[in-house]
N, C-alpha and C positions, 0 to 999 in steps of 0.2 A: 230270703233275707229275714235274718230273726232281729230283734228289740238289739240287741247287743250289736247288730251292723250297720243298725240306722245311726249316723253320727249326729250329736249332739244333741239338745233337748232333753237332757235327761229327766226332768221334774215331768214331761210329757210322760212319757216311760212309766214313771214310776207309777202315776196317777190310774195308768191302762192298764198296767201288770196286776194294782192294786183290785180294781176293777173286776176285771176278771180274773183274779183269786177267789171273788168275793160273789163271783156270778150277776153281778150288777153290772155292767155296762151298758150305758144307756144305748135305748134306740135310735135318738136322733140325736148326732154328734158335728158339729161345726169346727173342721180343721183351717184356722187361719193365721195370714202371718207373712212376711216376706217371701218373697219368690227364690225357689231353689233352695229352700231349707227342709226337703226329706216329708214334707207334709200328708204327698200322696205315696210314698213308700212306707210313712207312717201306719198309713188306712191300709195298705195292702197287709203288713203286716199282722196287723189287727184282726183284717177277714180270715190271713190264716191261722192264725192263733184261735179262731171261734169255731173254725173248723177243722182241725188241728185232728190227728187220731192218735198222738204218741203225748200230749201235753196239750196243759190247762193255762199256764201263765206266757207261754211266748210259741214260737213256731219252731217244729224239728229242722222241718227246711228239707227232709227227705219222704216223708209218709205219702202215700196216693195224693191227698189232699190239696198236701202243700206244694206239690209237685205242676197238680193241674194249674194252681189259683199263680203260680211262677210262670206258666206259659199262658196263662189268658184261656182258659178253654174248661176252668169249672164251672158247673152250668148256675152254681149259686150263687155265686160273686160276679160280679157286673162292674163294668168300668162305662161310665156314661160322659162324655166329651162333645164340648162345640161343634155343631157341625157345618162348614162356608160364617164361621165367627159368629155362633149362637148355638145355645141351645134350644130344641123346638119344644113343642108341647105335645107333637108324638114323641118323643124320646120318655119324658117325662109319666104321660098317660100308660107307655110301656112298663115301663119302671113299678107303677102302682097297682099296675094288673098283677104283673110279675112278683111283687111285694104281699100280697092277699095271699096267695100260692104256699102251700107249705115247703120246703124244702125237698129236693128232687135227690140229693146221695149225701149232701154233707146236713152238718149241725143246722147251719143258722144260713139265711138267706142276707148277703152283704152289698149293697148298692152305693157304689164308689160317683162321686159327682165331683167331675174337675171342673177346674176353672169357673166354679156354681153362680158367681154373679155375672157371666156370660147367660145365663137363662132369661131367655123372652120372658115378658111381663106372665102373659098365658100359660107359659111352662111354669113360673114360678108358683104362682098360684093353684096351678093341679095338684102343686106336691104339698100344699098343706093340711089336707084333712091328714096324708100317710103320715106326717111328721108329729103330726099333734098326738094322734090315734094310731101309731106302729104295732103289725101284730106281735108277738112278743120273740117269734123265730126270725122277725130280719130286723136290720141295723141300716141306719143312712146314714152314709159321711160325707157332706157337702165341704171339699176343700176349694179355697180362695185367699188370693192376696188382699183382696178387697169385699170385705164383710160390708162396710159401709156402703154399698151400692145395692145390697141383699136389702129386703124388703122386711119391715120392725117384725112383720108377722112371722117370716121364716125365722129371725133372730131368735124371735120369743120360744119358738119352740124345738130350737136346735141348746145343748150341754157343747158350750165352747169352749175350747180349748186355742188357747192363743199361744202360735210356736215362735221362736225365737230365731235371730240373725245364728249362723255357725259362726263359733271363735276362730280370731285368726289362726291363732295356735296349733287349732285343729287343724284346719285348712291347711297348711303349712304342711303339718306333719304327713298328710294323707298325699303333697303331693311329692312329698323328698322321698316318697313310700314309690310314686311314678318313676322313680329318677329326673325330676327337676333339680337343678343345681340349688343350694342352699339359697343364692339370693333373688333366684328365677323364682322360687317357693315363696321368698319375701313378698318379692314385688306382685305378686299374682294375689297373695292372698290379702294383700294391703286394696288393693285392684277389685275384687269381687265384692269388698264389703258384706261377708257373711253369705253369700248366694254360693253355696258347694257346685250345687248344678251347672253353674256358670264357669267355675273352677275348672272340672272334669270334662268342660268340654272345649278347654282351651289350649292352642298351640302356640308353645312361645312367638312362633313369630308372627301368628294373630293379635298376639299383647304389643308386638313392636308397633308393626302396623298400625292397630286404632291409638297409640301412643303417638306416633307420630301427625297421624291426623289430627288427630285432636289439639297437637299442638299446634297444628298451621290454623286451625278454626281458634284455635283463645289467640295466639298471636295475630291475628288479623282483626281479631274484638278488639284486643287491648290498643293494638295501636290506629285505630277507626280508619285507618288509610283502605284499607281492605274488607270490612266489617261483614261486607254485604254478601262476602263467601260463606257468614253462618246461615244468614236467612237463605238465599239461596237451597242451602241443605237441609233447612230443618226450618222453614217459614210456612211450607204445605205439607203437613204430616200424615203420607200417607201411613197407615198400619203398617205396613213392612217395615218402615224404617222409626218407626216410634222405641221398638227396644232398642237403638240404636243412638236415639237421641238423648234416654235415661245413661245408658253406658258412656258416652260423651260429657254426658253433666258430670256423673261421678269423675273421670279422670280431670276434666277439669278441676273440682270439686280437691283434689289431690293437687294437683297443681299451685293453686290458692293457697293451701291449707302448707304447701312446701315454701312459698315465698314468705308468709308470714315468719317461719319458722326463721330462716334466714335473714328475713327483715331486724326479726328481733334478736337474733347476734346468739341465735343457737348452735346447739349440735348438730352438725350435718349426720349423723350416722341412724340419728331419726328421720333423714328426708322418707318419703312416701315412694320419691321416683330421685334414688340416688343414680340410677343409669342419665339423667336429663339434668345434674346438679351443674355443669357451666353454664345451661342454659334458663338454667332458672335463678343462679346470679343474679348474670348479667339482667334479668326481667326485674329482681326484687329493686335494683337498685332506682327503677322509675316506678316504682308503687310506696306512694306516704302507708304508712299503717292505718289511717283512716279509709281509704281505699279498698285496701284490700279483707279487711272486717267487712264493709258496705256488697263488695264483691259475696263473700263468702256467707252474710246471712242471706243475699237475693239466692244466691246454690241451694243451700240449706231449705229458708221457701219453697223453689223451685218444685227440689227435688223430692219435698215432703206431697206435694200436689196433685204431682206427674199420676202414681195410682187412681188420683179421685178424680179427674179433671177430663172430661171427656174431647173437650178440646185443645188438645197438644199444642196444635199449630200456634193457637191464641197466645197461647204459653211462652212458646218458645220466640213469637212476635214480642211477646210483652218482657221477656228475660232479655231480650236484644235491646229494648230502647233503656230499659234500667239502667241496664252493663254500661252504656253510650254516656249515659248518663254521671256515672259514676268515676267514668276516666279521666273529670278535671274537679275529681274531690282530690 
């Protein structure tokens, strides 16, 4: 994958192409930003464009090089991951032995760090003399949704680059490219809110599915008769089900944001979820407009949190009694 296949981010692009025109790219580099916007396809990139045998600003995509660092098995470039939901501090200790080492066949020695604010306190810390002090032939790219959990010290000495949500537009386009129907393509990428990754791994009738659930969990909120089937699902959050309980908020989150629209004597052809539009009638007609704003900044909250918030459960306990709260505003 070259610079022209990663979608969207272009101001990213530019800045790395510039970069290494210029033979400046820094050593310690901090890839962050929403989940499933290209971040660590971004860094792959990058390692093979350093190591590149046919070009200087982006990757051939066919050379020896690029070839290996595409199947995982060039000995320069490193992809470093949580392992049983952490990174350790031999991962890391490895990394910085490895890091010292000159290069074994390619250019520049590249050490990819996902999900970097998953590193034990221990790990975190081994990696700061490499980060401060990088020999001048490797590069670290610590990518993360959540920089704010990184520790001031690794901040301080990682050149960050902050990526952005994909456009829906884009979105869209890339999946009417799949053969998604035009308004399967709407509704999908109104649905992802910028996460591609999320897109591409989805099957229409996966999007029915968690559409449909989600609407028996907000119609069981809204009408408090039933309430107790959200906590239930999302009151003890284990990890497996935490991405699940963000994707939840957002269709709700779309839902709200649908009633409003209709409350307020709009166009329906802007709904979010025109597949759900009888049923989202018939909901605006028992939601005041004071309601459903009170609704949609507690989402908004929420779902700004979700990232930082180590305890989900609390959360999603405390989203419930608000919500309760809110259904005789």
């Amino acid at each position: 994958m070259a610079f022209k296949d990663v979608v969207g981010n272009e101001r990213i692009k530019r800045i790395l192409k510039l970069a290494l025109e210029r033979t400046r790219v820094p050593n310690s580099l901090l890839f962050c930003g929403p989940e499933g916007v290209g971040k660590k396809a971004m860094a792959l990139t990058l390692a093979k464009t350093l190591n590149c045998l046919n070009l200087t600003t982006d990757s051939c995509d066919e050379c020896p090089s690029c070839e290996a660092i595409d199947k995982g098995v060039h000995p320069d470039v490193m992809v470093i991951a949580a392992e049983k939901q952490e990174i350790k501090i031999e991962q890391t200790r490895f990394l910085k032995q490895m890091a010292y080492l000159r290069p074994m066949t390619g250019k520049k020695r590249v050490f990819i760090v996902v999900d970097a604010a998953e590193m034990s306190d221990p790990a975190a810390n081994s990696l700061l003399k490499v980060l401060e002090e990088p020999p001048p032939y490797s590069h670290l790219v610590l990518v993360t949704a959540s920089p704010f959990l990184l520790f001031p010290t690794i901040l301080s000495r990682c050149q960050t680059l902050a990526f952005s949500a994909i456009g829906r537009e884009e979105i869209e386009k890339i999946l009417l490219e799949r053969n998604f129907g035009p308004e399967q393509a709407r509704i999908l990428a109104l649905l992802v809110d910028g996460n591609l990754d999320w897109a591409l791994d989805l099957e229409w009738e996966e999007v029915q599915s968690l559409k449909e659930e989600s609407w028996a969990l907000f119609e069981a909120l809204a009408s408090g008769d039933r309430s107790a089937l959200f906590l239930e699902r999302f009151g003890t959050l284990a990890k497996a089900v935490q991405e699940e309980f963000g994707r939840t908020l957002e269709v709700f989150s779309s839902f709200v944001r649908d009633i409003l629209l209709l409350r307020l004597g709009g166009d329906p052809q802007f709904l979010l979820n025109p597949d759900f539009e009888p049923r989202l009638r018939e909901a605006s007609a028992a939601w005041t407009v004071r309601r459903v704003l009170g609704v949609l900044e507690e989402l908004d909250f929420v779902l700004a949190e979700l990232p930082k918030n180590l305890n989900k459960g609390l959360l999603a306990t405390t989203f419930f009694s608000n919500f309760g709260e809110l259904r005789h505003v």
